[in-house]
N, C-alpha and C positions, 0 to 999 in steps of 0.2 A: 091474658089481658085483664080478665076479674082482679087477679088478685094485683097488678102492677098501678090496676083503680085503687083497689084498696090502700095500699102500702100510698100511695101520694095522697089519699082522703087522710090516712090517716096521720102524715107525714103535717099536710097543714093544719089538721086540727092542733096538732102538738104544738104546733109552733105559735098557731093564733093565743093560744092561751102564754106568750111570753107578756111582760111588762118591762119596763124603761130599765133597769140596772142588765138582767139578760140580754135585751137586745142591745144595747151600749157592750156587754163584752163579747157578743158574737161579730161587733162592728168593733169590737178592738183583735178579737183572734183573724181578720182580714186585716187591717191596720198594721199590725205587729209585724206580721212574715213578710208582708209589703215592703214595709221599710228594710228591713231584714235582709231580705233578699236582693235587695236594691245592691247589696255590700258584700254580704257573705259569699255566695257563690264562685264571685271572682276572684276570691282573698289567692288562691294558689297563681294566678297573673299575678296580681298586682302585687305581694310581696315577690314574687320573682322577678319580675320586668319591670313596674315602676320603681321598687324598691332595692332593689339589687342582691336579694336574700339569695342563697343555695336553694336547689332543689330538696336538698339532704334536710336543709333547717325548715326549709317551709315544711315540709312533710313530718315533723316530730311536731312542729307546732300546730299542724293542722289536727293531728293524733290526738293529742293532748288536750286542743280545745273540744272537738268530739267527744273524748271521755268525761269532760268535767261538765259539758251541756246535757249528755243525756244521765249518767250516773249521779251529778250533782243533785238530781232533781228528789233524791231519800233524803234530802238532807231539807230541800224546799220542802218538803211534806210533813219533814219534821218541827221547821219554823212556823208555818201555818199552825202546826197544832199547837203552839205553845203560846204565839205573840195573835192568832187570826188570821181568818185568808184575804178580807181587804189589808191590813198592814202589811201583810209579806208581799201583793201584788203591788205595793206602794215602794216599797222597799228594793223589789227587783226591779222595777220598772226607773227606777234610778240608779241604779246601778248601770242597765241596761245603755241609758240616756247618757249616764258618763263614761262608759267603753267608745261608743260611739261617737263625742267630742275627742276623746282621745286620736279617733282614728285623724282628725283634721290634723292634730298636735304629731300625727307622726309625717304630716306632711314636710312639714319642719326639721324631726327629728326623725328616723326611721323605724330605730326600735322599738318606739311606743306603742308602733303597732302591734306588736307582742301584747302588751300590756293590755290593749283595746281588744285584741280579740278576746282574750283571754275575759275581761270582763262584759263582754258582749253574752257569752257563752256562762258564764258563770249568773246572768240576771235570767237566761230564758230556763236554767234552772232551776233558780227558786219560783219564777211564774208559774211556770206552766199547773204543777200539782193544785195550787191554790184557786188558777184562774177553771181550772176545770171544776173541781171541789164547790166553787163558788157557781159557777153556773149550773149544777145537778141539786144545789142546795134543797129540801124541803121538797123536791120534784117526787113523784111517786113511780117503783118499781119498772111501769107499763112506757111513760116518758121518756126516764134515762135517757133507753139508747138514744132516743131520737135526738135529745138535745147532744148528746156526747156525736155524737155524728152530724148534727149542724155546725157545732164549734170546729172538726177536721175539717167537713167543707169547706169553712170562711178558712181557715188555716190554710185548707193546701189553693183554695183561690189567691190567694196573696202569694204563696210561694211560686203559684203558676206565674203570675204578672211582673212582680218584682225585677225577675231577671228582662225580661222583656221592655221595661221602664228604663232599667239605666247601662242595659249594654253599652248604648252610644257614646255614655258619661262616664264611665268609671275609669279608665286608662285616660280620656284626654280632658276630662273636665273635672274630677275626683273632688276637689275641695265645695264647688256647690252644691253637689251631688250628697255630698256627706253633711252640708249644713244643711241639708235639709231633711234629709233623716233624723238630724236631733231636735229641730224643730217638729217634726212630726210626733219624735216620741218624747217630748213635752210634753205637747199638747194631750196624748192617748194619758199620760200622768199624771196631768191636773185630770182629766176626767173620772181616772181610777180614787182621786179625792173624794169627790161628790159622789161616790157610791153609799148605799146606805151597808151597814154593819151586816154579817149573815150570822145571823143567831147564835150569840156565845161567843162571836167575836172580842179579840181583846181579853179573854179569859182562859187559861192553859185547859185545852180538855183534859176532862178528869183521868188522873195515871199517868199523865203522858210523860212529865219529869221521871216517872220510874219506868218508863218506858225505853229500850233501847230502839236503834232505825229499824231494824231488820223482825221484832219479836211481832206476833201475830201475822207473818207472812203467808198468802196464798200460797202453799209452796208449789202447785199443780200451775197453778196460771203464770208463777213467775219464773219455772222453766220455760213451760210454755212460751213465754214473751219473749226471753233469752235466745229460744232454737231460734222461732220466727225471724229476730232480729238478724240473728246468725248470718241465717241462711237469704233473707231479702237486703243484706249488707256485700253479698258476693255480687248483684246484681245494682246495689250504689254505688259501689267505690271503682268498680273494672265495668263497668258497661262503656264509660266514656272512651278510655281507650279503642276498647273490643270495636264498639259502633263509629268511631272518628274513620279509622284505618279501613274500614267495608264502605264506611259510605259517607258523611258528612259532618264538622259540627251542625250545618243547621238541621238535619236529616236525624242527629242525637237528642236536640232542643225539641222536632218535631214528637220523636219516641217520648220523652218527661214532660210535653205538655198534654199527649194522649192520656198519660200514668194520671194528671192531676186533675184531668175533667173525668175520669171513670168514679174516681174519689169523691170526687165535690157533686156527682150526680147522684153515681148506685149508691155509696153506703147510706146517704140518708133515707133513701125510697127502701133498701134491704133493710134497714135498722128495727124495724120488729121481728120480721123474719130471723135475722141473728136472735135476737133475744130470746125467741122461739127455740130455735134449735138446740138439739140436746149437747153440752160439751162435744161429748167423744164425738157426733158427725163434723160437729164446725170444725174441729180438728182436723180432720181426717181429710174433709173438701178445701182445709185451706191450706193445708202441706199437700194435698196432689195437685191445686191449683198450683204453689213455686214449680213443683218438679216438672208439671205439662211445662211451663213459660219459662224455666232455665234451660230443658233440654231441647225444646225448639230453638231458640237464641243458640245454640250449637252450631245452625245450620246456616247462619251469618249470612242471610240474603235480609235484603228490605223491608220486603213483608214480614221475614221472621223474626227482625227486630223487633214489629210493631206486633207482632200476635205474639212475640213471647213478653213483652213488657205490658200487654193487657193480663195474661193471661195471671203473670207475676201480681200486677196490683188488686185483681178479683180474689188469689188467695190472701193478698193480707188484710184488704178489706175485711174478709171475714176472721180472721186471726187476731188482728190488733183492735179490734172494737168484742168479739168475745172473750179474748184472753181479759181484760177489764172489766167487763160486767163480771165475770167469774171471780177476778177477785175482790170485787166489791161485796162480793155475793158472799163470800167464803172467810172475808177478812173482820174481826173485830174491833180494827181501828177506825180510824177518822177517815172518811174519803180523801182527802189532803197528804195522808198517810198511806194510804195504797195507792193511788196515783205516782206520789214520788218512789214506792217498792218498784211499782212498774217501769219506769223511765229507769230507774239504776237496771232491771235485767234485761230493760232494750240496751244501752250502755256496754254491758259485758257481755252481749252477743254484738253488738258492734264491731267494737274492739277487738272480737276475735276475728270475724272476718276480716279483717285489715291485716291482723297480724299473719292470720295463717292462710286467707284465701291470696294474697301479698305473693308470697313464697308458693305457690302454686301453680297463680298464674304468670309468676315470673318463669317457674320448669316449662310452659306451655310455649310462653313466649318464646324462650331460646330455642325451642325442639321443633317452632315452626308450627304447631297444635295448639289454639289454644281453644278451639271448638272441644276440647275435652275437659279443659277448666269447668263448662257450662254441665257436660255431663255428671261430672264428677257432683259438683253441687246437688243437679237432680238425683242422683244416686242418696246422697246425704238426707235429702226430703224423705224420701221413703223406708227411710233406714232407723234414720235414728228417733222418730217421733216415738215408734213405737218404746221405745226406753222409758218414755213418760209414763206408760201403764205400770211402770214400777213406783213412781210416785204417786200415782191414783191409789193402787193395792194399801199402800204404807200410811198413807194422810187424811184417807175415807172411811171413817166408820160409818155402821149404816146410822142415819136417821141424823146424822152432824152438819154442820155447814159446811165439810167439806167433802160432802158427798156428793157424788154424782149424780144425783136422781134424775133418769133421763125426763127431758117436758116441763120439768116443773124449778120452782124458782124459792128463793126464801127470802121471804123478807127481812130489810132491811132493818130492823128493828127487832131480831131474832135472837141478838145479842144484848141486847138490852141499852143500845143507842140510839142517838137520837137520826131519824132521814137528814140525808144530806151532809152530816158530819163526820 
C-alpha cells in the first residue's frame, strides 16, 4: 500500500510540474486515437459490407497499412531529426487530416479508400516519434517514464472510447461521422501550430544527413520490442475470432476495454518502478506475464478470456515502456530517432504475427484445436527470449551504454547530446 502511495505521489508530482505545450499534446495523444478509432477499427466492415471489397483484398490492404503505420514510423524519426519535431508533427498531422477527407471521397468513389487508409496510416507514422520526442523534450532521466506513460494513457483512453463513439454511425451514417473526424483533426493541427519550437527545432541535428535509419541502433531493446510485438500480435489479430465463437462480440469489446483501462491506470502509477528495474528482470516478468495470459486464453471460458488479456497487458506494459527507456538509454541518437527504431521493430514483430501466427491458427482452426494456437504462443514466450542473452553477450561491453548494469541508469547526455533530443 506504501509503496502504490508512493508511485501516485509521485506520478502527480511529475505531472504537476507539466506547462501549456505538454499538456496540449497529452490532450492531443487522447484527441488523436479518438478520432482515429472513431474509423479504423471498423475499416475490415466497412470495406467489405459498405464498400463491397473481398475479404482477400481487405485483408492485404489491411496488412499493408499495419506495416507502413508501425515500420514507417524510422523514417518519422528520421524527418524529425533533419526538418524538427514541431514541423514533422505539422506535416503528419496533415497528411493525417487528408487521408481522412479522403475517406468521405470514397463515399463517392470506393477505391479511395485505399488511398485514405493508406494515408491515414502513413501520417500516425511520421507523428507518433516526434510527438513523443517532443513531450520527453529537456525532461530529466527520473520523469521520462512518467511522461512517456502519461502520453500511452491518453493514447490508449482514446483508443478505448473511440470505438464506443461511433459504432452506432459508421455503417449507417459514415459520411457525418467522418466529417467530423476531419474537423477534429484540423482543429488538433492548427493547434500543433502554436506550439513553441523544442530546442534546435528547424535545424538538422548534427550528423544526421550522414546518418543512415537503422546506425546507432539499441540492438538489445529493439529485438527486444520485435519479440514483444511478436508475440502480443498473436493475441491482436486472432483473439477476435477465438473470443466471438466462445462467447460474444460485446463479451470481446468487454475483454479490449479491460486491456485499455489496466494501461491508462497501472503503467503510469508502475512507471518509476519500470524505470527501476533492472533490464534482464523486466524482461523476464514481462514474457512470463504473455506466456501466463496466452496459455490461460487456451482454456476459452469467460473468465479466462478476461484473466488471460489482463494478464497479457501487465506483461507488455512492462515490455513496451522498458524496452524504450533502454533504448533511449543505450542509443546515441536523437530521441526522434529511437522512437521511430522502436516502432519499425514493433512493425516487424507484427507483421510476423500475421503472417505466420495466420497459418497456425488457421491448422487449429480446421483440426477443431485451436486452444493450442494459444499454447503454442505461450510456449514461444518462454523459449525464445532467452536468445536475446545472445545479443546482451555481443552488444555489452562492460562500463558502455549498452551495458547492462543491473539498478542503475546512464545518462542521457553520456554521449555527448543534448536531454531530450
Amino acid at each position: 500500500m506504501a509503496e502504490r502511495s508512493r508511485g501516485a505521489g509521485g506520478l502527480r508530482a511529475a505531472l504537476s510540474t507539466l506547462d501549456g505545450p505538454p499538456r496540449f499534446l497529452l490532450l492531443s495523444s487522447f484527441l488523436i486515437p479518438l478520432g482515429s478509432f472513431m474509423v479504423l477499427p471498423f475499416m475490415s466492415v466497412f470495406l467489405h459490407e459498405r464498400l463491397g471489397m473481398g475479404l482477400g483484398t481487405v485483408g492485404v490492404v489491411l496488412a499493408v497499412a499495419s506495416l507502413v503505420q508501425f515500420s514507417g514510423g524510422v523514417l518519422g524519426g528520421a524527418l524529425a531529426d533533419r526538418i524538427g519535431l514541431r514541423r514533422t508533427m505539422l506535416w503528419a498531422l496533415a497528411v493525417r487530416t487528408a487521408g481522412f477527407g479522403c475517406f468521405l471521397a470514397c463515399l463517392v468513389w470506393p477505391p479511395v479508400a485505399v488511398v485514405a487508409l493508406v494515408l491515414t496510416c502513413c501520417g500516425a507514422a511520421l507523428y507518433l516519434p516526434a510527438n513523443k520526442a517532443y513531450l520527453v523534450h529537456g525532461v530529466d532521466e527520473e520523469r521520462r517514464p512518467v511522461f512517456l506513460s502519461a502520453g500511452n494513457a491518453a493514447l490508449n483512453a482514446g483508443m478505448a472510447l473511440g470505438p464506443l463513439v461511433a459504432g452506432p454511425f459508421v455503417l449507417s451514417s459514415p459520411g457525418p461521422l467522418f466529417l467530423v473526424v476531419v474537423v477534429l483533426f484540423a482543429v488538433v493541427t492548427a493547434g500543433h501550430a502554436r506550439l513553441p519550437a523544442a530546442g534546435g527545432d528547424g535545424a538538422p541535428a548534427a550528423g544526421a544527413a550522414r546518418q543512415g535509419l537503422l546506425s546507432g541502433v539499441a540492438a538489445l531493446p529493439f529485438a527486444a520490442n520485435a519479440l514483444a510485438f511478436y508475440l502480443y500480435f498473436h493475441f491482436q489479430h486472432f483473439l477476435a475470432v477465438y473470443a466471438v465463437r466462445r462467447a460474444s462480440a460485446e463479451f470481446y469489446s468487454v475483454v479490449l476495454l479491460l486491456c485499455f483501462v489496466l494501461v491508462i491506470v497501472v503503467q503510469p502509477l508502475a512507471s518509476g518502478l519500470i524505470r527501476r528495474m533492472p533490464y534482464a528482470l523486466a524482461l523476464a516478468a514481462g514474457f512470463t506475464g504473455l506466456a501466463a495470459g496466452l496459455a490461460v486464453l487456451a482454456i476459452g471460458t469467460r473468465p479466462a478470456l478476461l484473466a488471460g488479456g489482463a494478464l497479457i497487458t501487465l506483461g507488455d506494459i512492462v515490455l513496451f515502456l522498458k524496452n524504450d527507456l533502454e533504448a533511449l538509454r543505450r542509443s546515441p541518437r536523437s530521441d526522434a530517432v529511437v522512437f521511430g527504431q522502436q516502432r519499425l521493430a514493433a512493425g516487424l514483430g507484427a507483421c510476423a504475427a500475421g503472417v505466420l501466427g495466420g497459418q497456425v491458427y488457421g491448422l487449429g482452426e480446421r483440426s477443431g484445436h485451436t486452444g493450442w494456437f494459444w499454447l503454442l504462443a505461450a510456449a514461444q514466450c518462454l523459449l525464445l527470449p532467452p536468445l536475446l542473452l545472445t545479443l546482451r553477450g555481443r552488444t555489452a561491453a562492460p562500463g558502455s551504454a549498452g551495458d547492462d548494469t543491473e539498478g542503475t541508469t546512464t545518462p542521457h547526455d553520456a554521449h555527448g547530446r543534448v536531454p531530450g533530443r
